[in-house]
ZAMARGU-4260 file (C-alpha; in steps of 0.2 Angstrom, whole numbers, plus 5000, padded with zeros to 4 digits):
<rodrens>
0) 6280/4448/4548 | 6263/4450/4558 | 6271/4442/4575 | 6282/4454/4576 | 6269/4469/4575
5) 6257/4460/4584 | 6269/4459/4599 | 6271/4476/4601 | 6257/4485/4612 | 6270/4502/4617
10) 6281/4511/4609 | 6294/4513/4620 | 6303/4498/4632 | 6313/4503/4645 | 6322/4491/4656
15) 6337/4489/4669 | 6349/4478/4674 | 6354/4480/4692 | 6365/4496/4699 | 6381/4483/4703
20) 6388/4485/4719 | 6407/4495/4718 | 6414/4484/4732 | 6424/4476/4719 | 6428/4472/4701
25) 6415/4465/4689 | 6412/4445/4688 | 6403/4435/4677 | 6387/4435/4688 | 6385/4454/4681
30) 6391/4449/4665 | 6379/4439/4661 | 6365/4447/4669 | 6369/4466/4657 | 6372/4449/4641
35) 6355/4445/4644 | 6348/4465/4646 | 6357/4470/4630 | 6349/4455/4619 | 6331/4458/4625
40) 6334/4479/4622 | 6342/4473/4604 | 6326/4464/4599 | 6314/4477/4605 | 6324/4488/4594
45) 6323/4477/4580 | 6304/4473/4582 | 6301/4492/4578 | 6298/4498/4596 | 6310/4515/4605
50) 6323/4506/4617 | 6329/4515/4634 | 6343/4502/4643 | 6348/4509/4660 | 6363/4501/4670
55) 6375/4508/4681 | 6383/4506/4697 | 6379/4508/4715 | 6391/4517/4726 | 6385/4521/4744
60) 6386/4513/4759 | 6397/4503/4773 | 6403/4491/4762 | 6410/4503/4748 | 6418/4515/4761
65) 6426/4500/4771 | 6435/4494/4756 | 6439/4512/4750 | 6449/4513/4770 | 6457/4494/4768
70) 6463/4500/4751 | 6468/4516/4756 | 6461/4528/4745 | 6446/4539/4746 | 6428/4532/4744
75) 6424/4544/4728 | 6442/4538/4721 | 6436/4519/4723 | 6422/4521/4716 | 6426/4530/4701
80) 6440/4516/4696 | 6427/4501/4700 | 6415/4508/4692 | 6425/4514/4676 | 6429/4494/4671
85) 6411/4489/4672 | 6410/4502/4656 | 6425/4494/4649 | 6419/4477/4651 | 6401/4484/4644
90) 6413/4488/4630 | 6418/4471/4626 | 6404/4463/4627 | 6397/4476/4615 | 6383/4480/4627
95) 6372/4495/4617 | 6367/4503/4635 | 6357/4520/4634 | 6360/4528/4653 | 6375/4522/4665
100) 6369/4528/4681 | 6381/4532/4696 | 6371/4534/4714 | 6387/4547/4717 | 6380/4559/4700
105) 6376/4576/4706 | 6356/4574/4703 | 6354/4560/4714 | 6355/4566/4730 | 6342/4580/4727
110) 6331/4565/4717 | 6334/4552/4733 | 6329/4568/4744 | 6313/4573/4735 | 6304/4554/4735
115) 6311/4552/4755 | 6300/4569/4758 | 6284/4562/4748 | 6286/4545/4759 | 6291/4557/4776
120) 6274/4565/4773 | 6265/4549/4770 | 6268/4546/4789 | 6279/4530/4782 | 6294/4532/4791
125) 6299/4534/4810 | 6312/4531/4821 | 6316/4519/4833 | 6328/4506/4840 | 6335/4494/4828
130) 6343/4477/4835 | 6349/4463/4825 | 6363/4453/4813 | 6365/4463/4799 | 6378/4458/4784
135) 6388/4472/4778 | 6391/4464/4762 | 6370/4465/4757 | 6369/4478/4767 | 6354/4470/4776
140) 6348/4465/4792 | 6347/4446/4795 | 6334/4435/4805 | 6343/4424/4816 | 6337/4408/4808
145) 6342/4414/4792 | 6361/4414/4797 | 6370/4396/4796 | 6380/4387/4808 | 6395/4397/4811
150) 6384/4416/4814 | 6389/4418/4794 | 6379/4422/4780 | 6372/4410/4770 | 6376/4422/4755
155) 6393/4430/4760 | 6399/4412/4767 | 6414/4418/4774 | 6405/4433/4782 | 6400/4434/4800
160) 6385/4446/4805 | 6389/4458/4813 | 6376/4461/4831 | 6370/4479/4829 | 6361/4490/4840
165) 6357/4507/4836 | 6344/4520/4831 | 6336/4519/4815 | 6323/4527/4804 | 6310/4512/4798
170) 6301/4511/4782 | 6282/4506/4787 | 6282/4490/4775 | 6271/4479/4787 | 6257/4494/4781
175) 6258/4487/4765 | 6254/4470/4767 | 6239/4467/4759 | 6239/4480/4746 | 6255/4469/4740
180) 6245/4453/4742 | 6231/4462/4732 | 6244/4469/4718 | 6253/4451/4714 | 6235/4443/4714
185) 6230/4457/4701 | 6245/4454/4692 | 6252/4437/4690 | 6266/4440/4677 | 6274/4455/4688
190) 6286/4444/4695 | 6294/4431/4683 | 6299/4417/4681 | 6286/4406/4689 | 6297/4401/4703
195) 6304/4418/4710 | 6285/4421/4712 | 6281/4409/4721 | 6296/4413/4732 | 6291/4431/4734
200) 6273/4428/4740 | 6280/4414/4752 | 6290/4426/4759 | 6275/4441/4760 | 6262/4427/4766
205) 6275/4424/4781 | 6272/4443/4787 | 6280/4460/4782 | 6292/4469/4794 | 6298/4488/4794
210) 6314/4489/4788 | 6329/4501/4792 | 6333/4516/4780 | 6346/4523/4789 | 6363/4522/4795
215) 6372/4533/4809 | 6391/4534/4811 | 6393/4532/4792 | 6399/4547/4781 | 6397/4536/4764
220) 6380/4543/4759 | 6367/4554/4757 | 6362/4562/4775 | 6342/4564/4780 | 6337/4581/4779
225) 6328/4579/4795 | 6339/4573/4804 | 6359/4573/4796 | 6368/4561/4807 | 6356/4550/4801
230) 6364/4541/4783 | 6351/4534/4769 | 6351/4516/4770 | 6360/4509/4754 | 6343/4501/4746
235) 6332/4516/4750 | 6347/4525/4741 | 6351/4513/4727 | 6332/4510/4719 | 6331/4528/4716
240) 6348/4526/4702 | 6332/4519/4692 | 6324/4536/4692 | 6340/4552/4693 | 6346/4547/4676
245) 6329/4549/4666 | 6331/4565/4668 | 6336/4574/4653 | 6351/4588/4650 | 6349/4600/4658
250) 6331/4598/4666 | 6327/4605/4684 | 6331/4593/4694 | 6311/4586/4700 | 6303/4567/4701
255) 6292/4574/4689 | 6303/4579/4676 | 6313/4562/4676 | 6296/4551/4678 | 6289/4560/4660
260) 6293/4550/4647 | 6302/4532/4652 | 6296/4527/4668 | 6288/4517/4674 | 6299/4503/4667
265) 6293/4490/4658 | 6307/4476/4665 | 6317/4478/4680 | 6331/4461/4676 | 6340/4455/4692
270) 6348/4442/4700 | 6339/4431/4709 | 6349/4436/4726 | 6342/4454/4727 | 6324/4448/4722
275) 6315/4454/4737 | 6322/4472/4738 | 6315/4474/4719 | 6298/4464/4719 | 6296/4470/4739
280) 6303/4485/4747 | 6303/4493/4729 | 6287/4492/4724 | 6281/4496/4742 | 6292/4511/4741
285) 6285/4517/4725 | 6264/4515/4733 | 6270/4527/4748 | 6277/4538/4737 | 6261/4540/4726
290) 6270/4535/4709 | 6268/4522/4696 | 6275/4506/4698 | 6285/4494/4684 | 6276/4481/4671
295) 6288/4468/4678 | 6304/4460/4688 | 6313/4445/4681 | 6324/4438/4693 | 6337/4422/4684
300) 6346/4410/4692 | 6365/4409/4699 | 6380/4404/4687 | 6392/4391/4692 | 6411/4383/4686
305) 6411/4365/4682 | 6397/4362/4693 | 6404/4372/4708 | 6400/4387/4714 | 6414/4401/4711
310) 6422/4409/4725 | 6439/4414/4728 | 6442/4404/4741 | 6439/4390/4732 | 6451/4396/4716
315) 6437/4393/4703 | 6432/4412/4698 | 6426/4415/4680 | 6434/4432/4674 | 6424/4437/4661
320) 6438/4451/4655 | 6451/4435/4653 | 6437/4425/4646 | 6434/4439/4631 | 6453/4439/4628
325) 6454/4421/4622 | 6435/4422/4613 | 6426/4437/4605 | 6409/4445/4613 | 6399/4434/4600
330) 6404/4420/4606 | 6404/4422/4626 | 6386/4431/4622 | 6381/4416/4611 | 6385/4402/4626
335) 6378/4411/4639 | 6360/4415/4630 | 6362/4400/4622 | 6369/4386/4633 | 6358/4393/4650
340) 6341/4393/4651 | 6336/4411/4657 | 6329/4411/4674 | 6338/4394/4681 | 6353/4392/4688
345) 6369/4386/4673 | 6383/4382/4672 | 6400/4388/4663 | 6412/4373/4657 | 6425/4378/4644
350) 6424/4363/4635 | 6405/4361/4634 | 6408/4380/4630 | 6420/4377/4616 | 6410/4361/4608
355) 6394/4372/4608 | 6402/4386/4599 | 6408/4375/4586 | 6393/4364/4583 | 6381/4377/4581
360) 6392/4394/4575 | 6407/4385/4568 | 6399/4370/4561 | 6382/4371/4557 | 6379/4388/4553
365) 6396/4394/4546 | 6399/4379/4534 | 6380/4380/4527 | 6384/4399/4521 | 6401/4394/4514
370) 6398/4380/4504 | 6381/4387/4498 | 6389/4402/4492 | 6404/4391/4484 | 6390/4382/4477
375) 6383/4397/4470 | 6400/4404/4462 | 6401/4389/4457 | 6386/4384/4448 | 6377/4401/4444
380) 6392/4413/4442 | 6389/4420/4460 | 6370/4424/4457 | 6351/4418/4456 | 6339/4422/4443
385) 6324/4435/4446 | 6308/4426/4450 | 6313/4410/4457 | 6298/4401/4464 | 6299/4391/4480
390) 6286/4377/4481 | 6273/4376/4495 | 6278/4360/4503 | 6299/4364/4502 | 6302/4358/4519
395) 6314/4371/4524 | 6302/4386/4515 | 6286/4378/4530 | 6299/4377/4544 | 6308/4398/4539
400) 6289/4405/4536 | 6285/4401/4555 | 6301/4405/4561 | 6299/4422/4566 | 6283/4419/4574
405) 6292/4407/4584 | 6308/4417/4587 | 6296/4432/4592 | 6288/4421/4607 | 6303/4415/4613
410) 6311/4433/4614 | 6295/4440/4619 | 6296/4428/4635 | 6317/4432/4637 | 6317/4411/4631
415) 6334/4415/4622 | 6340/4398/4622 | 6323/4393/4613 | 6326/4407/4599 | 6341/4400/4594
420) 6335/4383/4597 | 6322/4386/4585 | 6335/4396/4572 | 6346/4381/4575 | 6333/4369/4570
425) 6333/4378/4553 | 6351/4379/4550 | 6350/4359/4554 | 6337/4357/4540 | 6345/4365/4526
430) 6362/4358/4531 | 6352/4341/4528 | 6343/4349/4513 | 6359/4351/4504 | 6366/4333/4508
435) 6349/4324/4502 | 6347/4337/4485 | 6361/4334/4481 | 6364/4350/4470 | 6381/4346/4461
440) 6373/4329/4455 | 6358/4343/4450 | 6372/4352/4441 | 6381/4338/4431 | 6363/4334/4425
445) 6359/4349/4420 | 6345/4354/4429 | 6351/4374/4433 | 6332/4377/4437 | 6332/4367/4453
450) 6352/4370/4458 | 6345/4388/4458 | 6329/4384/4470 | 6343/4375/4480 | 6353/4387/4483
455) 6343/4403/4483 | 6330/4391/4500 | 6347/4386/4508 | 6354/4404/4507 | 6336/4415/4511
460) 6334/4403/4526 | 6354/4409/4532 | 6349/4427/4530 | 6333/4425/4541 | 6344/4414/4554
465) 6356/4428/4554 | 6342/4442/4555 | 6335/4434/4570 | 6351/4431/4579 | 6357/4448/4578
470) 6353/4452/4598 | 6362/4437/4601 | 6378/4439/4591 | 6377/4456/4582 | 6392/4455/4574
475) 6392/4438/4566 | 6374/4444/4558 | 6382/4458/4551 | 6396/4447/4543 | 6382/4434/4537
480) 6374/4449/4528 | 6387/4457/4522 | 6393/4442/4514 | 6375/4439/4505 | 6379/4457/4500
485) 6370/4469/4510 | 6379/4484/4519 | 6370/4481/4536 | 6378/4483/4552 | 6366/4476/4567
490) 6376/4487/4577 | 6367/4503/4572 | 6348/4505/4580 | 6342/4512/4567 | 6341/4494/4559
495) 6321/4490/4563 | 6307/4481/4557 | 6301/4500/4554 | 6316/4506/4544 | 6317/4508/4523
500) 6329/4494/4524 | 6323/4479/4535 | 6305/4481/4533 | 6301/4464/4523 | 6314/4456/4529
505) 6306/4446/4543 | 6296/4436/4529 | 6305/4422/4523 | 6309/4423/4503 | 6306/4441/4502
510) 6321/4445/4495 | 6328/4445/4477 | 6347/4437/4477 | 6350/4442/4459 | 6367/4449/4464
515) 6385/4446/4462 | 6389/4440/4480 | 6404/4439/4492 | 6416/4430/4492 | 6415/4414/4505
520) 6425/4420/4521 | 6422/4412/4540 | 6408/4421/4549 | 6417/4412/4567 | 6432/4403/4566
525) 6432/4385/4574 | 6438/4387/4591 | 6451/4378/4601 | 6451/4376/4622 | 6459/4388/4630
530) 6477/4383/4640 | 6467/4377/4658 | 6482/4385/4667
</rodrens>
């Protein structure tokens, strides 16, 4: 399967979702950014490369110690209960993440402190008066023609700015104007897709200012060694989660120790709210402080209900925990990397939701396995002769021998709903295959010869289809294998194009299916909608 090797240029791939914010409990926004994370780490696995996934949770700041006071507890108590149900919900969604980093872990301080002093002695950071509308709830600083109407935020609606004037250290971003310029230029596909590009170099064209990188009257933090009444500003804190937990166990504590095998990453994935800190400040940190800077940031679009965008004043909030208690992780996974194209704004709607599932899982791909196997139990005692010879212009052999090349450049390119588009389009063909060969006519006439080639192009083509969907819906793959009576789990990373087990199975009719398989079960049981109340 040369697409796959010949996609791979690396060996290892490393990439983050954001460090969500602990102001509150996990929604489907950070859901379906850490969905989207696991599938692309689970095919980089399965294409043969070594897979670091590092998320985790951000903790400092104004925001996070106010909402610790209004709840009446102490900040480090919040923080660990918040941040303890995004790993539960990680859980759920069977997110196979290698590092979950906390900007509250004992490392991090001495890390944050260490790349400050390299951008200190840089001459990049001064102090001076800091006036303006900042919003506690992104922790930024607003330009007056950004707020609307009302002096609220134009993200946090229901938010006023708050008028702030105060001293401040100041990153020197303005100084890296045009080497930014000159770094997007020299590197197109940084910033992806097409569109957040374009909205990062409108925004850099319009001019750079210095921003803030410290707090005072705030104890929520990680003071400046230079000057302690002075708190790190959350962002300057927060991008340095990326680096602390690289660091292995045990490992002095240094920049250079947790840069040495990982860094720099090869996909930072984000929401397309916090684009500017990652593709901006982030990369202008990194050049002051002398270190390497990431292959790429992908920012996608915002999710909405029904067409509306989710807020709780407006009583419309997806919970993704309530939304895993009625369907399983394959499913919620399968919709959203499925039913949404990655890097535009989607929408959720539990009906189109339910239909989708059903057509493609329940439908299409789950009937085509259980009444090819019947068939096969049926017709051929539950097995196919050695040596079965598929011919060249078999319509469903033309479209599975391209599939993984196609599959490839869709994952390659984080194209998830055009993978399993393209998978789709297969199952959709043999489904019509069956129906137009006809093999129980075959069977009554006697011809066991092409009942056989029937069967064995329907089912070869299922087992590619479920190979390929395995960093989609893992655990539906594993039952679609198991039933064709392999003992795989796509669960367990070991499964690669590299391993004993998998390596020719990325080439359609491979495989040999000379054995006595499983009985017909569901893989995914037709769904209905879920009480609206």
């Amino acid at each position: 399967m040369n697409s796959v090797n010949n996609s791979i240029t690396k060996d290892t791939f490393a990439l983050t979702t954001p460090l969500y914010y602990v102001n509150g409990l996990p929604h489907i926004g950070s859901a379906y950014t850490t969905m989207a994370a696991d599938a692309i780490a689970r095919w980089q696995r399965l294409a043969g490369r070594e897979v670091l996934l590092l998320t985790g949770t951000d903790e400092h700041g104004q925001k996070i110690q106010r909402t610790a006071e209004e709840n009446g507890v102490e900040p480090q108590a919040h923080c660990d209960r918040i941040s303890a149900t995004f790993r539960e919900l990680w859980e759920k969604l069977n997110i196979q993440y290698d590092h979950f980093s906390r900007t509250t872990a004992p490392n991090h301080e001495k890390i944050v402190q260490e790349f400050l002093g390299r951008v200190w002695e840089k001459g990049d950071i001064y102090l001076d008066q800091q006036q303006g509308w900042y919003c506690v709830a992104c922790e930024e600083f607003k330009e007056e023609r950004e707020l609307l109407e009302d002096g609220c935020c134009p993200i946090h609606t229901n938010r006023k700015a708050e008028w702030r004037d105060e001293q401040n250290y100041f990153f020197r971003l303005s100084a890296y104007q045009e080497k930014l310029e000159k770094f997007y230029a020299e590197n197109p596909d940084f910033i992806q897709p097409v569109s957040r590009r374009n909205e990062v170099l409108n925004f850099v064209k319009g001019g750079l200012q210095d921003f803030s990188i410290s707090r005072v009257n705030l104890d929520w933090g990680i003071p400046i060694p230079e000057n302690p009444e002075h708190t790190i500003y959350v962002w300057f804190d927060a991008l340095l989660g990326y680096i602390t937990p690289l660091l292995e166990e045990g490992e002095e504590v240094t920049l250079a120790n947790a840069l040495k095998k990982w860094y720099p990453y090869s996909l930072h994935l984000i929401g397309k709210d916090i684009l500017r800190f990652h593709a901006i400040y982030w990369v202008a940190m990194l050049m002051s402080a002398d270190l390497p800077l990431p292959k790429q940031v992908f920012g996608h679009g915002f999710l909405t209900k029904d067409g509306q965008k989710m807020g709780k004043s407006l009583g419309n909030t997806l919970d993704p925990v309530e939304l895993l208690e009625k369907y399983d992780s394959d499913a919620v996974r399968y919709y959203f990397l499925k039913a949404i194209e990655f890097g535009k704004d989607g929408d959720f709607n539990e009906t189109r939701f339910v239909n989708t599932l059903n057509a493609d899982l329940a439908n299409d791909l789950g009937n085509l396995l259980n009444r090819s196997l019947g068939m096969l139990k049926k017709y051929c005692k539950g097995s196919l002769d050695d040596g079965l010879i598929i011919s060249e212009d078999n319509p469903i052999k033309k479209i599975g021998e391209t599939l993984c090349d196609r599959t490839s450049t869709a994952y390659n390119k984080y194209q998830f709903h055009q993978a399993c588009e393209e998978i789709m389009e297969l199952v959709r063909a043999c489904n019509k295959y069956i129906d137009e060969s006809a093999p129980w006519a075959l069977h009554k006439q006697g011809e066991s010869q092409k009942v056989q080639e029937i069967l064995y192009t329907v089912l070869e083509s299922v087992r590619l289809s479920g190979l390929l969907l395995a960093p989609i819906i893992p655990n539906i793959s594993s039952k679609i294998y198991q039933q064709l009576g392999f003992n795989y789990d796509f669960n367990n990373k070991n499964l690669t194009i590299n391993s004993e087990e998998l390596k020719d199975h990325f080439n359609w009719g491979t495989l040999s299916l000379n054995k006595d398989l499983n009985r017909a079960v569901p893989i995914f049981a037709k769904l209905e909608l879920g009480d609206p109340h």
